[in-house]
DSSP file (Angstrom, degrees, kcal/mol; ACC not computed):
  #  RESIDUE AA STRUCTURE BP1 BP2  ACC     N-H-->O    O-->H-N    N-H-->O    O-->H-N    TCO  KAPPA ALPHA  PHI   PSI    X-CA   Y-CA   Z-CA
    1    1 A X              0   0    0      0, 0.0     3,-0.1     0, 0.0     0, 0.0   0.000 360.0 360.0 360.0 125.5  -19.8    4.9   -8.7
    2    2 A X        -     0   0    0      1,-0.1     2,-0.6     0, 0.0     0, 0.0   0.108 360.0 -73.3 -41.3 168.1  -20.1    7.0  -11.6
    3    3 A X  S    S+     0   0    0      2,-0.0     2,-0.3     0, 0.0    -1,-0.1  -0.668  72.0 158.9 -69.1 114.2  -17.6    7.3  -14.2
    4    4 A X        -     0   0    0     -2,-0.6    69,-0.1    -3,-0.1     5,-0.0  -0.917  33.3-118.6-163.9 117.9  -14.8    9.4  -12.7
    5    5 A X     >  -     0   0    0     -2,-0.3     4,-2.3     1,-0.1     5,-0.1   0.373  18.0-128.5 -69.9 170.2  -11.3   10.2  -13.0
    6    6 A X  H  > S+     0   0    0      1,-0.2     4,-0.6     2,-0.2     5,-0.1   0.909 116.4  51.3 -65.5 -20.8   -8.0    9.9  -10.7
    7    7 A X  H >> S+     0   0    0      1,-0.2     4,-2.2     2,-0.2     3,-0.5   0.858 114.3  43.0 -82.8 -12.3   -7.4   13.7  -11.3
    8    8 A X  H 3> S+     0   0    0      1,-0.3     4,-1.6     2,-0.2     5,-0.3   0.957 111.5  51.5 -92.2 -23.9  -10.9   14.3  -10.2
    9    9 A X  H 3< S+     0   0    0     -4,-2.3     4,-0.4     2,-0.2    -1,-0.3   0.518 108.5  59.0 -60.8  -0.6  -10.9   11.6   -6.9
   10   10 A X  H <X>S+     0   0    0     -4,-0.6     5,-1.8    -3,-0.5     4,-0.6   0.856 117.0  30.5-120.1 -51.5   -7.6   13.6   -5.8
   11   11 A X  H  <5S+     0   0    0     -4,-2.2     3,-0.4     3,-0.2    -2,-0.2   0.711 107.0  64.1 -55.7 -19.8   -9.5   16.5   -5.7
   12   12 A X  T  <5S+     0   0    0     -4,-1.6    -2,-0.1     1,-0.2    -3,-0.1   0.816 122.1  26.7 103.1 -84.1  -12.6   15.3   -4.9
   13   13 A X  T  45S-     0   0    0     -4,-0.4    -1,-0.2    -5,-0.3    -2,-0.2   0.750 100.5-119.8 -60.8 -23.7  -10.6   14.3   -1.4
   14   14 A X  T  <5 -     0   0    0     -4,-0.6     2,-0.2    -3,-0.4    -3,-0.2   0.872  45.8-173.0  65.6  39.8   -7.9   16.6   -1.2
   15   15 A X      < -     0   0    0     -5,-1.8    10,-0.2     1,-0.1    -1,-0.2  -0.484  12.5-135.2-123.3 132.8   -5.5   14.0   -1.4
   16   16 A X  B     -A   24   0A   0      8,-2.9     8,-0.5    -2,-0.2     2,-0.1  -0.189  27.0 -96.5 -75.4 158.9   -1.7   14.6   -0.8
   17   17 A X        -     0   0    0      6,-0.3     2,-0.3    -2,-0.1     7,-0.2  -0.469  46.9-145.9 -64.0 133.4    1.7   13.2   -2.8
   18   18 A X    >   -     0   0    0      4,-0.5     3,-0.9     5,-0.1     4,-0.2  -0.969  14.3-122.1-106.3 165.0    2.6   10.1   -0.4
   19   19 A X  T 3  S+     0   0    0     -2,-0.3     3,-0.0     1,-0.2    -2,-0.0   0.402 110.5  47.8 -60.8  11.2    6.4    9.6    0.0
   20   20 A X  T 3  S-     0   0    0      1,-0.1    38,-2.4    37,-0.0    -1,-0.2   0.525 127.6 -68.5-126.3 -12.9    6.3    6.0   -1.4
   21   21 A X  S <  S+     0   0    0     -3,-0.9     2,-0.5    36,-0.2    29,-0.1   0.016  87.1  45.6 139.8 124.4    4.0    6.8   -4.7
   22   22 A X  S    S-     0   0    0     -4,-0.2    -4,-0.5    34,-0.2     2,-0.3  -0.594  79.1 -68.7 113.8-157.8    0.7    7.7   -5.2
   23   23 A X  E     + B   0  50A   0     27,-1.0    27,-1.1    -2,-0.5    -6,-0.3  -0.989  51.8 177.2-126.1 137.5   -1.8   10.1   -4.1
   24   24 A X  E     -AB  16  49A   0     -8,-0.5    -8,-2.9    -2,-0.3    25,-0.2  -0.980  21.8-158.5-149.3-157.7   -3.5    9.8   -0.5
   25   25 A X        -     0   0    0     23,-1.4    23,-0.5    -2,-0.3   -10,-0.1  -0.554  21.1-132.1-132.8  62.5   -5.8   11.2    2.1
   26   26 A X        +     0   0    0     21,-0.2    21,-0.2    -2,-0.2     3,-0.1  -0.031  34.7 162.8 -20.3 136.0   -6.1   10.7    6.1
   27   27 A X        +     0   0    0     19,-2.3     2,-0.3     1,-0.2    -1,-0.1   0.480  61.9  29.8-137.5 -32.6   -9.8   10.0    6.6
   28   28 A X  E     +C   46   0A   0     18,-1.8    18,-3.1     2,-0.0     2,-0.4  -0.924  44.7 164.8-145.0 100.4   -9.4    8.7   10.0
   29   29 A X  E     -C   45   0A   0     -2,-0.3    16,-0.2    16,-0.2     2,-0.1  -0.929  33.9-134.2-149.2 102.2   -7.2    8.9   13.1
   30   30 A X        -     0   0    0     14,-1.4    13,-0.3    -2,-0.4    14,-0.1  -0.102  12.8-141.5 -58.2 109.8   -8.7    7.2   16.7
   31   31 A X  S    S+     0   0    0     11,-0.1     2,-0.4    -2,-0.1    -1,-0.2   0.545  85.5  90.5 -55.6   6.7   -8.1    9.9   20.1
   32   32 A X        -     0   0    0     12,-0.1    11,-1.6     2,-0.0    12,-0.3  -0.931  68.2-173.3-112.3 155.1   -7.4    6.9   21.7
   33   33 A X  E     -G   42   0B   0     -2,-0.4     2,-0.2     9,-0.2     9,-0.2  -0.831  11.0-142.0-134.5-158.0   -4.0    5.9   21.7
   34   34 A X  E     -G   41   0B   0      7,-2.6     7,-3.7    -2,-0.2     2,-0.4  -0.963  23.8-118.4-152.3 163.9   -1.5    2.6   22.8
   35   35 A X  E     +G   40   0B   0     -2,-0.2     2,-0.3     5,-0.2     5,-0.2  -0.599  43.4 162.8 -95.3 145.7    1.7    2.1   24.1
   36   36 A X  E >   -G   39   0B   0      3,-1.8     3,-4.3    -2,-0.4    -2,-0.0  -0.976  61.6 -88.4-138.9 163.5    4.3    0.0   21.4
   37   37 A X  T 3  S+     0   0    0      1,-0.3     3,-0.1    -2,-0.3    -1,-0.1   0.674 127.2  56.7 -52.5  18.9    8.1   -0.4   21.3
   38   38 A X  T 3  S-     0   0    0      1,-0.4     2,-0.4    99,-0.0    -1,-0.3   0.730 119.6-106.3-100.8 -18.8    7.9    3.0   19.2
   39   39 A X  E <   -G   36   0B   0     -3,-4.3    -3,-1.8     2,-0.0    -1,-0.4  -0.917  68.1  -3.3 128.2-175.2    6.4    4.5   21.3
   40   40 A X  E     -G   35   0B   0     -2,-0.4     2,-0.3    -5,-0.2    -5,-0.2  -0.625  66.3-165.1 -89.0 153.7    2.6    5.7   21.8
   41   41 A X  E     -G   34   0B   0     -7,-3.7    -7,-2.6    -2,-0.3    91,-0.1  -0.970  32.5-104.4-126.0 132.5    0.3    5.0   18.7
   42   42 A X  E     -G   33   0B   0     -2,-0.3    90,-4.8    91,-0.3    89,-0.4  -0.324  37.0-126.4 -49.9 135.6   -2.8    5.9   17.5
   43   43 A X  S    S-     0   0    0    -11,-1.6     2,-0.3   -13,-0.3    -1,-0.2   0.797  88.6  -4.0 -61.2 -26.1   -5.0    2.8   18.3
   44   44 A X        -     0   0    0    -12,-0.3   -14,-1.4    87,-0.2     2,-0.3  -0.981  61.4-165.9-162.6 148.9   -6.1    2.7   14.2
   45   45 A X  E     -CD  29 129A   0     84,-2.0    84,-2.0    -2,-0.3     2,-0.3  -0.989   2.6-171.1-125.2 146.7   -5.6    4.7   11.3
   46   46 A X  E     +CD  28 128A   0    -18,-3.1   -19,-2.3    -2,-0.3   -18,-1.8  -0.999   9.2 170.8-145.7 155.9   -7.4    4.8    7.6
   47   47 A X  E     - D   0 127A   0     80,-1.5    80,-1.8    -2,-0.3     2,-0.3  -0.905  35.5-117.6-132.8 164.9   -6.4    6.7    4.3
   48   48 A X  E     - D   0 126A   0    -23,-0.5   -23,-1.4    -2,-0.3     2,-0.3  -0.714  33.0-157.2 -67.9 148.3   -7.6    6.6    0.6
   49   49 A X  E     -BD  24 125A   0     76,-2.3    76,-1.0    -2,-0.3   -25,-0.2  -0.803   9.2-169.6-142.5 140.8   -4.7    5.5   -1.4
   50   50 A X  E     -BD  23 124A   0    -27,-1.1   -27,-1.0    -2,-0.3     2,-0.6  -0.991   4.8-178.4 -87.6 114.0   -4.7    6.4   -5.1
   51   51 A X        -     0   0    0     72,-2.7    65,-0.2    -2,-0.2     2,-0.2  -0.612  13.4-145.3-150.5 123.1   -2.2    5.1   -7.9
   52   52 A X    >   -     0   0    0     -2,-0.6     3,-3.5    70,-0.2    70,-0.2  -0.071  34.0 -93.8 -49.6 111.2   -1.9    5.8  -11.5
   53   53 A X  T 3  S+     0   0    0      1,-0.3    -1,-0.1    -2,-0.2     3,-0.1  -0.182 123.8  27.5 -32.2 136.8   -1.0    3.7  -14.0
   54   54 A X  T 3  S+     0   0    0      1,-0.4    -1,-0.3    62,-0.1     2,-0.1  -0.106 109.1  97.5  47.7   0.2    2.5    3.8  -14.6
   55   55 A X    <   +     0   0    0     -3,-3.5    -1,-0.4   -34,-0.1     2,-0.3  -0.351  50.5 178.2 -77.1 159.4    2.7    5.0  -10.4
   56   56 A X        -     0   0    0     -2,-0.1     2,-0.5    -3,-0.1   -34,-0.2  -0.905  31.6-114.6-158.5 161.5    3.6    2.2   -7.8
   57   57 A X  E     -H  114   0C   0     57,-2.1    57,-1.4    -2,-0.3     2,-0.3  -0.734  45.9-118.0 -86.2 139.7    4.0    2.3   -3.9
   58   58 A X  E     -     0   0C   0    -38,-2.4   103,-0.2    -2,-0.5    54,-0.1  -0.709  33.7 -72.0 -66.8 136.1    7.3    1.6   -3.3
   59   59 A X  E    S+     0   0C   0    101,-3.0    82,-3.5    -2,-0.3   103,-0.2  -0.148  70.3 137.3 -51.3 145.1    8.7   -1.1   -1.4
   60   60 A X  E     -HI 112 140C   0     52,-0.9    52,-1.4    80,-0.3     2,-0.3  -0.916  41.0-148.1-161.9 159.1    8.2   -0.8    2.2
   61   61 A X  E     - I   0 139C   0     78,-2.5    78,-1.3    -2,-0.2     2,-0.2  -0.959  16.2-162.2-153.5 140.6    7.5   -2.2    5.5
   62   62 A X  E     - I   0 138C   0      2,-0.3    47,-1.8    -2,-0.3    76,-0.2  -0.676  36.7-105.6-123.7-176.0    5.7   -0.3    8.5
   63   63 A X  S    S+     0   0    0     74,-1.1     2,-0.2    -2,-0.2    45,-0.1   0.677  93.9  58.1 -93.8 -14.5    5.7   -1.3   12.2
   64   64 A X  S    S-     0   0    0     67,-0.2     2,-1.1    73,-0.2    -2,-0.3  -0.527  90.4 -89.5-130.6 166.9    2.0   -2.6   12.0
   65   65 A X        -     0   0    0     65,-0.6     2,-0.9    -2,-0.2    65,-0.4  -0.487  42.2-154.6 -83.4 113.8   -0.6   -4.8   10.5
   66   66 A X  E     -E  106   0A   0     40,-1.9    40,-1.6    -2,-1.1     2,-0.9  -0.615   9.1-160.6 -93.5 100.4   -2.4   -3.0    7.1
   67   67 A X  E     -EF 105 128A   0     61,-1.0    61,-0.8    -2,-0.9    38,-0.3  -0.477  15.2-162.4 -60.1  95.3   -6.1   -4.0    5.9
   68   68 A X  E     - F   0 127A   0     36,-4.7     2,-0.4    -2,-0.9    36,-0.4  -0.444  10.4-167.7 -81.3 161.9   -6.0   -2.6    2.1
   69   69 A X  E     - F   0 126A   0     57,-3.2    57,-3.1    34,-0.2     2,-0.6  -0.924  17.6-125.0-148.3 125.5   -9.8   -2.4    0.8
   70   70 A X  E     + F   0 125A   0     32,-1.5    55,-0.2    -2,-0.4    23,-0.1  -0.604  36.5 157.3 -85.8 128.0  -10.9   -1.9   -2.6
   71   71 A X  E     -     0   0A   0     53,-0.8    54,-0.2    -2,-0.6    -1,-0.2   0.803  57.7 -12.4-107.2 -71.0  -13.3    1.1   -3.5
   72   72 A X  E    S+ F   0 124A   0     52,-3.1    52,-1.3     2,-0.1    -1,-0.2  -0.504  88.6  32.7-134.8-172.6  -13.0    2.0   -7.0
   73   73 A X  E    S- F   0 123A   0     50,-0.2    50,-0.2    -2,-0.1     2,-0.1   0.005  99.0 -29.7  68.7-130.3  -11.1    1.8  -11.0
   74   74 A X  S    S-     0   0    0     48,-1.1    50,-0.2     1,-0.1    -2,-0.1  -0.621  86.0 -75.7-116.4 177.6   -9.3   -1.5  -12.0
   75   75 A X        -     0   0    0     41,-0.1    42,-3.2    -2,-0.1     2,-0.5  -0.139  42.7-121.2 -83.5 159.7   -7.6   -4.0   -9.4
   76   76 A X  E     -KJ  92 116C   0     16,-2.7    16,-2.9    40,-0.2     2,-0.5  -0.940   5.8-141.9 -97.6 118.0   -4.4   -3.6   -7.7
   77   77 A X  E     -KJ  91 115C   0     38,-1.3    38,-2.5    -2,-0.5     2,-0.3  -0.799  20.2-175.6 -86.5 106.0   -1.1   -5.8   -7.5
   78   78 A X  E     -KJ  90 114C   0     12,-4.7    12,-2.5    -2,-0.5     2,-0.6  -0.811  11.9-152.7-102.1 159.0    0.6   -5.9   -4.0
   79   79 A X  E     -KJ  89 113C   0     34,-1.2    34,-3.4    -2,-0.3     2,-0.3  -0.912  14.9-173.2-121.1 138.0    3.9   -7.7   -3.8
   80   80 A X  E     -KJ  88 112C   0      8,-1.6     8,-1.9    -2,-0.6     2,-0.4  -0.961  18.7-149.6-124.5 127.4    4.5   -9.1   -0.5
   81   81 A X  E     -K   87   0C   0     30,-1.7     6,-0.2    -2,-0.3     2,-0.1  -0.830  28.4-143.2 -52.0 132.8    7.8  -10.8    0.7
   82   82 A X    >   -     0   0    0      4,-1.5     3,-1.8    -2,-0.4    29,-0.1  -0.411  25.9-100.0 -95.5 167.2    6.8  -13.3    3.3
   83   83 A X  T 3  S+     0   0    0      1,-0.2    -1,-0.0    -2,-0.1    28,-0.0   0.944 121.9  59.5 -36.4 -62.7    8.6  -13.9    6.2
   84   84 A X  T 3  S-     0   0    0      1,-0.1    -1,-0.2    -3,-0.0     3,-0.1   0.242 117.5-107.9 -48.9   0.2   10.0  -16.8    4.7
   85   85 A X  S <  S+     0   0    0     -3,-1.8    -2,-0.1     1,-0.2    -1,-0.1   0.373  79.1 128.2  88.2 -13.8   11.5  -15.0    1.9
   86   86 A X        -     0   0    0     -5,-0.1    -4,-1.5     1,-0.1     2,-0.4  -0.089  63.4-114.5 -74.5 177.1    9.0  -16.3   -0.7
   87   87 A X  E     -K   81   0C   0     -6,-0.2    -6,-0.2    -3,-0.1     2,-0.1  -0.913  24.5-158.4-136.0 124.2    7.1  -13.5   -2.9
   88   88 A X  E     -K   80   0C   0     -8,-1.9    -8,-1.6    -2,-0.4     2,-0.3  -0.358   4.1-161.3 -84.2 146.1    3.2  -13.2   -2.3
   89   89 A X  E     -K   79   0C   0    -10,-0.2     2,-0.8    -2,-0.1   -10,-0.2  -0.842  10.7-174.0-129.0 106.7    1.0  -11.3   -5.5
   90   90 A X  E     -K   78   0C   0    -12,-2.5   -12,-4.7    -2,-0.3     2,-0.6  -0.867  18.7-159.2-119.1 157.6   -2.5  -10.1   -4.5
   91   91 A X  E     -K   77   0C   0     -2,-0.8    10,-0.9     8,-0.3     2,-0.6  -0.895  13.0-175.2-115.6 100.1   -4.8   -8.8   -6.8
   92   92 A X  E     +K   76   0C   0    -16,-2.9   -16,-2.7    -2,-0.6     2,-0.3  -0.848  41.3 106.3-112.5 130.9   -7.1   -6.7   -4.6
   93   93 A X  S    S-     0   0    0     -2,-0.6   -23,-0.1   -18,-0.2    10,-0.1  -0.912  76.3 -88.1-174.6 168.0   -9.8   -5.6   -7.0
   94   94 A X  S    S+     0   0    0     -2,-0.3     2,-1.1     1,-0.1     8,-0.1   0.416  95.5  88.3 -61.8 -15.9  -13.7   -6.6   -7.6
   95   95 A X    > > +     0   0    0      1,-0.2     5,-2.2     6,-0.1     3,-0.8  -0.793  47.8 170.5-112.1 102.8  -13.7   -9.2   -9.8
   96   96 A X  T 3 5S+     0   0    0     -2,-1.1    -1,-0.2     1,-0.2    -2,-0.0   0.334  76.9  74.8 -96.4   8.5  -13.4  -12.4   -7.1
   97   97 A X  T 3 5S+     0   0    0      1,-0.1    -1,-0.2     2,-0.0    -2,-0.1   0.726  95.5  47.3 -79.2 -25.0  -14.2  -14.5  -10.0
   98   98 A X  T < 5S-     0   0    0     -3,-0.8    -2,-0.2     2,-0.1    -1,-0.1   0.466 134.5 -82.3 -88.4  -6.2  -10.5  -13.8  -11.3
   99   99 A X  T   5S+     0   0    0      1,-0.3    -8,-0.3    -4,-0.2    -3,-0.2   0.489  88.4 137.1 116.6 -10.0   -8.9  -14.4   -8.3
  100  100 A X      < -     0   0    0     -5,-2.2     2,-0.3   -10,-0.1    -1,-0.3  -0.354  34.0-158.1 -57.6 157.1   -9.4  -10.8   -6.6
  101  101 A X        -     0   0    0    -10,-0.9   -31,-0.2     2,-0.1    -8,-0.1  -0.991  23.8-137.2-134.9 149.2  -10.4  -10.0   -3.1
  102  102 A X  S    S+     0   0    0     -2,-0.3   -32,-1.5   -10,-0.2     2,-0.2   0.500  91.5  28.5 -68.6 -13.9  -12.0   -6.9   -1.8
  103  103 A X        +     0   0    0    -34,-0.2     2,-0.2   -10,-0.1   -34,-0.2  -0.904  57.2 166.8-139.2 168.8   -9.5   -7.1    1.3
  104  104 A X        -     0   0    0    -36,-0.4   -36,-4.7    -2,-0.2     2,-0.4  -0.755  25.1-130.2-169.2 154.4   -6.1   -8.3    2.4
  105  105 A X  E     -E   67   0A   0    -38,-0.3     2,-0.5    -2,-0.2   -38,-0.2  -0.987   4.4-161.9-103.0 110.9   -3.7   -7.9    5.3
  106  106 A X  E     -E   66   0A   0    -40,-1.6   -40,-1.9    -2,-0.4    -2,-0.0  -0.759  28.6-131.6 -84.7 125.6   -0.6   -7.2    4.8
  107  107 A X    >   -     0   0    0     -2,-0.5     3,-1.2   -42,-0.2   -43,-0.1  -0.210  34.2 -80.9 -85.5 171.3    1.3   -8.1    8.5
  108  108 A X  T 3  S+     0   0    0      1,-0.2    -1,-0.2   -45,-0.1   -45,-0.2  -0.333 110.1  17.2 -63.0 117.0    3.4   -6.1   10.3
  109  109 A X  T 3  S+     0   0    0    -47,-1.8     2,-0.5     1,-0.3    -1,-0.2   0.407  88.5 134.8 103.5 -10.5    7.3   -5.9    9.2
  110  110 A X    <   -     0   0    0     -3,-1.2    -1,-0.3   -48,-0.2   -48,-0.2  -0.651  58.8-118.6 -95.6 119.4    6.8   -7.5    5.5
  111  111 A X        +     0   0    0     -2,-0.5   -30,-1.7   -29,-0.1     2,-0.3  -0.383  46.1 172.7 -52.3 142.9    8.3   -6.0    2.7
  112  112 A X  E     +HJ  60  80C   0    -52,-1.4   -52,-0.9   -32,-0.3     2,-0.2  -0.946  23.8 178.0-176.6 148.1    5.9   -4.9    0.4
  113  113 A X  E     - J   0  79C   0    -34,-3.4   -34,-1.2    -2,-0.3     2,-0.3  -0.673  10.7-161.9-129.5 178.4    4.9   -2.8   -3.1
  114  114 A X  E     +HJ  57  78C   0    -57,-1.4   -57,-2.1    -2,-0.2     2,-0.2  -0.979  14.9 153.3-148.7 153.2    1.8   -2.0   -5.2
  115  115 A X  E     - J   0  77C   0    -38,-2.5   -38,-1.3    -2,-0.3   -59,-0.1  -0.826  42.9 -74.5-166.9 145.4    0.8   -0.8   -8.7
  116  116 A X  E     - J   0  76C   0     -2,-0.2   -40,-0.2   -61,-0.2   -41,-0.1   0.107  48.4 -98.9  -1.4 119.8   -1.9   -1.0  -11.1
  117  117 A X    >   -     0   0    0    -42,-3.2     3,-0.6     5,-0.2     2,-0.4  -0.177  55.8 -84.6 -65.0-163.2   -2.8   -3.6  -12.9
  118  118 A X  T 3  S+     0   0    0      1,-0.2    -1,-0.1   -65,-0.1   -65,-0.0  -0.685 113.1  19.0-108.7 123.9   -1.3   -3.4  -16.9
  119  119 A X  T 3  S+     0   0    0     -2,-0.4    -1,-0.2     1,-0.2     2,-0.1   0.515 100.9 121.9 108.0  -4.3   -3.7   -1.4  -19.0
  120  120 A X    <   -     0   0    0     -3,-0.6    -1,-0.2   -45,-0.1     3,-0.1  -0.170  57.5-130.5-105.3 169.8   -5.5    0.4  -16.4
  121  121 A X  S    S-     0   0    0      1,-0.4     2,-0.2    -2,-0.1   -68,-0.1   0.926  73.2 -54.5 -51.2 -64.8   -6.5    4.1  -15.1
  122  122 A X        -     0   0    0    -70,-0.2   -48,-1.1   -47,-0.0    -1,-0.4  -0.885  48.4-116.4 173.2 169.8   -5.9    4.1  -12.0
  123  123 A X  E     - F   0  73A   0    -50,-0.2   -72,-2.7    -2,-0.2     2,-0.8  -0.890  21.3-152.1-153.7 125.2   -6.8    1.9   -8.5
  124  124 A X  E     +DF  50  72A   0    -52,-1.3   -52,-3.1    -2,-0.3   -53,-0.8  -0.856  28.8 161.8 -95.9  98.1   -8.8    3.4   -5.5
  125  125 A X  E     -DF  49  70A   0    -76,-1.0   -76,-2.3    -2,-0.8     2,-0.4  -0.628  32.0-146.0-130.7 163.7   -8.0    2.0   -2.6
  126  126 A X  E     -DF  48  69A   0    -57,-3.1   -57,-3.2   -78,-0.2     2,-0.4  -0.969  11.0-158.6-129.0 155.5   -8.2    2.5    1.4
  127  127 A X  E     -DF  47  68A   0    -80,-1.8   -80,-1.5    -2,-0.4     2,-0.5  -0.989   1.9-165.3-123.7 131.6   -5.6    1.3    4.0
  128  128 A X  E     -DF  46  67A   0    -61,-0.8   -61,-1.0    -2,-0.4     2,-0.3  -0.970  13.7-173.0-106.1 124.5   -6.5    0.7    8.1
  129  129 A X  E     -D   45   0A   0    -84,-2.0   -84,-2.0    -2,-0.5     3,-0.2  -0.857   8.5-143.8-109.0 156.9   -3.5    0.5    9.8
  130  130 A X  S    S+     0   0    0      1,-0.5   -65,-0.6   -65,-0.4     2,-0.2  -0.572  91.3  34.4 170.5 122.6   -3.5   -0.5   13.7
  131  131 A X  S    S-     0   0    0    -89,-0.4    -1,-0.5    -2,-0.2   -88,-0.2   0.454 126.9-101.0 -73.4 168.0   -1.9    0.4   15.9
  132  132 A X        -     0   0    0    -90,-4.8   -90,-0.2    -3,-0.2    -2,-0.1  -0.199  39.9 -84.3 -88.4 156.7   -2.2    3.3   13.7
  133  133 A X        +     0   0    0    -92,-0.1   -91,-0.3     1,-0.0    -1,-0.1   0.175  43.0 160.2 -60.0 170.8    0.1    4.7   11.4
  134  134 A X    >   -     0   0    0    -93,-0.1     2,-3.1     3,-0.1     3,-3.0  -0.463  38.5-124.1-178.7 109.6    2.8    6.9   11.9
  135  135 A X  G >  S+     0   0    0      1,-0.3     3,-0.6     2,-0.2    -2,-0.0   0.516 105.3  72.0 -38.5  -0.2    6.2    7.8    9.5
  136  136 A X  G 3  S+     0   0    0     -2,-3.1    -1,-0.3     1,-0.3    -3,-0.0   0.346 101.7  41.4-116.2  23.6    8.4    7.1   12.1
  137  137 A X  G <  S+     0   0    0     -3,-3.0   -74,-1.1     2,-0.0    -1,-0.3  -0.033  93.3  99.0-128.1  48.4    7.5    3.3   11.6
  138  138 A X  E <   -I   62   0C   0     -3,-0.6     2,-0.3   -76,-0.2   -76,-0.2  -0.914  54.5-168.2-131.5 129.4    7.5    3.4    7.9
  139  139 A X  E     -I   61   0C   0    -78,-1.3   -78,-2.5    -2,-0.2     2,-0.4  -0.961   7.8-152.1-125.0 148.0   10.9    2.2    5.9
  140  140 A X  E     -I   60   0C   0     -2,-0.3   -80,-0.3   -80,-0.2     2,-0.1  -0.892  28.9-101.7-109.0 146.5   11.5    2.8    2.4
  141  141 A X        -     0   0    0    -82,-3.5    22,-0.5    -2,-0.4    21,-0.5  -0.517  13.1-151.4-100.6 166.3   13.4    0.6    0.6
  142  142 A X     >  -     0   0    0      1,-0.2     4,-2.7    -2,-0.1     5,-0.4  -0.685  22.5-154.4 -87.2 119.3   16.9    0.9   -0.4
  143  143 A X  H  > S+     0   0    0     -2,-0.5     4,-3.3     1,-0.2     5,-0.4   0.975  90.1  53.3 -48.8 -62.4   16.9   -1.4   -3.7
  144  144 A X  H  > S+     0   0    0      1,-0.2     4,-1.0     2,-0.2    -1,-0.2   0.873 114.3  40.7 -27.2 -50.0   20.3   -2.3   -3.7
  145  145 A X  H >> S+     0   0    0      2,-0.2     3,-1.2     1,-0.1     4,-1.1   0.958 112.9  54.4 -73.2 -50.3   20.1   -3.6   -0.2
  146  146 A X  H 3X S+     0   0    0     -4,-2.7     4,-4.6     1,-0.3     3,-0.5   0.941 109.4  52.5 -57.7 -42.6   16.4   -5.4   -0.6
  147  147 A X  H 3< S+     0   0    0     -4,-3.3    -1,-0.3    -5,-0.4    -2,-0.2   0.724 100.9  55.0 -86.7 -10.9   18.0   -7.2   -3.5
  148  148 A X  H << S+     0   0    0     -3,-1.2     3,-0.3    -4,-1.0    -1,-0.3   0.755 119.0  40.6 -71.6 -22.5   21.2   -8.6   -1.5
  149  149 A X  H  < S+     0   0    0     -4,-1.1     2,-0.5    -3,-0.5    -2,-0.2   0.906 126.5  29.7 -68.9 -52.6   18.3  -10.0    0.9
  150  150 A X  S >< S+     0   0    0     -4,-4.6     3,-0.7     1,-0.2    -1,-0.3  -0.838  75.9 175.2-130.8  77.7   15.7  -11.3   -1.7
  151  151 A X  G >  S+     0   0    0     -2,-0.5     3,-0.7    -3,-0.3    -1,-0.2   0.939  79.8  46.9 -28.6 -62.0   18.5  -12.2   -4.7
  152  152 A X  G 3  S+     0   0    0      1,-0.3    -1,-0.2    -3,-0.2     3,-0.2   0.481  99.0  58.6 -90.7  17.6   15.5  -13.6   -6.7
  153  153 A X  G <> S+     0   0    0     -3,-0.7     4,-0.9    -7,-0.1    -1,-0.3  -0.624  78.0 121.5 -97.7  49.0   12.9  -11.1   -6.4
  154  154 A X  H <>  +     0   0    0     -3,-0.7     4,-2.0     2,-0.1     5,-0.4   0.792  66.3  47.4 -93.5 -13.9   15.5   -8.8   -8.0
  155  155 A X  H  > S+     0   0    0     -3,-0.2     4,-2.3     2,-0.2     3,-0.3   0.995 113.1  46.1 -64.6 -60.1   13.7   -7.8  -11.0
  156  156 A X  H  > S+     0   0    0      1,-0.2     4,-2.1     2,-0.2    -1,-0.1   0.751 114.4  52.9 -60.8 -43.2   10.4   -6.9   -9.3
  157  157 A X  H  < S+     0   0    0     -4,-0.9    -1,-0.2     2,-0.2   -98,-0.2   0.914 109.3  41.9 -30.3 -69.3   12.5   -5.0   -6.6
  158  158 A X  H >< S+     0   0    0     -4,-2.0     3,-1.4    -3,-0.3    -2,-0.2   0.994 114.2  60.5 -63.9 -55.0   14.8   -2.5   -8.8
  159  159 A X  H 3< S+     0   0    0     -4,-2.3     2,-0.4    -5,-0.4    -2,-0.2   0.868 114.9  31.9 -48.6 -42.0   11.1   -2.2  -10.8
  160  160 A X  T 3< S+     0   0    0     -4,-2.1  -101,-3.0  -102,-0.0    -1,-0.3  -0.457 102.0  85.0-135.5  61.6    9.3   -0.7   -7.4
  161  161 A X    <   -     0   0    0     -3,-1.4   -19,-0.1    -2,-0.4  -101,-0.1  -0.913  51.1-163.5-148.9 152.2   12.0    1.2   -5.5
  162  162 A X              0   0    0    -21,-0.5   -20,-0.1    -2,-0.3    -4,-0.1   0.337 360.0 360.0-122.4  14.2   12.9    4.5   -6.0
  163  163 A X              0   0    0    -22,-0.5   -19,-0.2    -5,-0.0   -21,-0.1   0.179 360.0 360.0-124.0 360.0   16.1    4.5   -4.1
């Protein structure tokens, strides 16, 4: 990919405000759908996700399993909570020589954040959800509350929430 900015990939796309940080784009939404305790769900969803240095996703957890994939600008740091409580850091980005991987799944129901790495542009990324997304199995988190749960992930917490 040429040399090319976030302001110009956000037009470029058309790409929207999301409510958890960043910039993104529906690209993809399957006519078929399936039934889950929510209710029915598109069988798959995919977006472009953009986020600017000094931006982060906010912590969150949606109802369903997310494949992030890296397209373009410098690597990404997701924070995962695990089931277990422990706290996960992947660096999904190009350079698998540093320890990045061009994909990761985040599972269903796991707290979880993103942001840039330190120093950087920006990070261009895509998300697949499935069964496919939908806001009314997306929670944002409250910090206050995450950090009576996860006591020692409190720094990282207050840093990437915005409530």
């Amino acid at each position: 990919m040429a040399t090319i900015s976030a302001t110009e990939l956000v037009q470029q796309f058309n790409m929207l405000p999301h409510p958890e940080g960043g910039y993104y784009k529906e690209t993809y939404r399957c006519k078929e759908e399936i039934k889950t305790e929510s209710g029915s769900r598109n069988i798959s969803t995919a977006i472009y996700f953009l986020l600017e240095q000094g931006n982060f996703s906010a912590f969150h957890k949606i109802k369903s399993d997310e494949c992030w994939h890296f397209y373009a600008g410098a690597s990404l740091n997701i924070y995962i909570i695990n089931s277990n409580g422990s706290m996960e850091i992947i660096k999904l980005g190009n350079n698998i020589t540093n320890g990045e991987t061009f994909q990761y799944i985040v599972p269903a129901g796991y707290w979880f954040a993103s942001e840039p790495a330190i120093n950087t542009a920006f990070s261009f990324v895509g998300c697949t959800v499935a069964p496919g997304f939908d806001f009314a199995d997306f929670e944002l988190a409250k910090a206050a509350e995450l950090t009576k749960i996860y006591p020692g992930h409190k720094e990282i917490i207050k840093k990437l929430c915005r409530q």
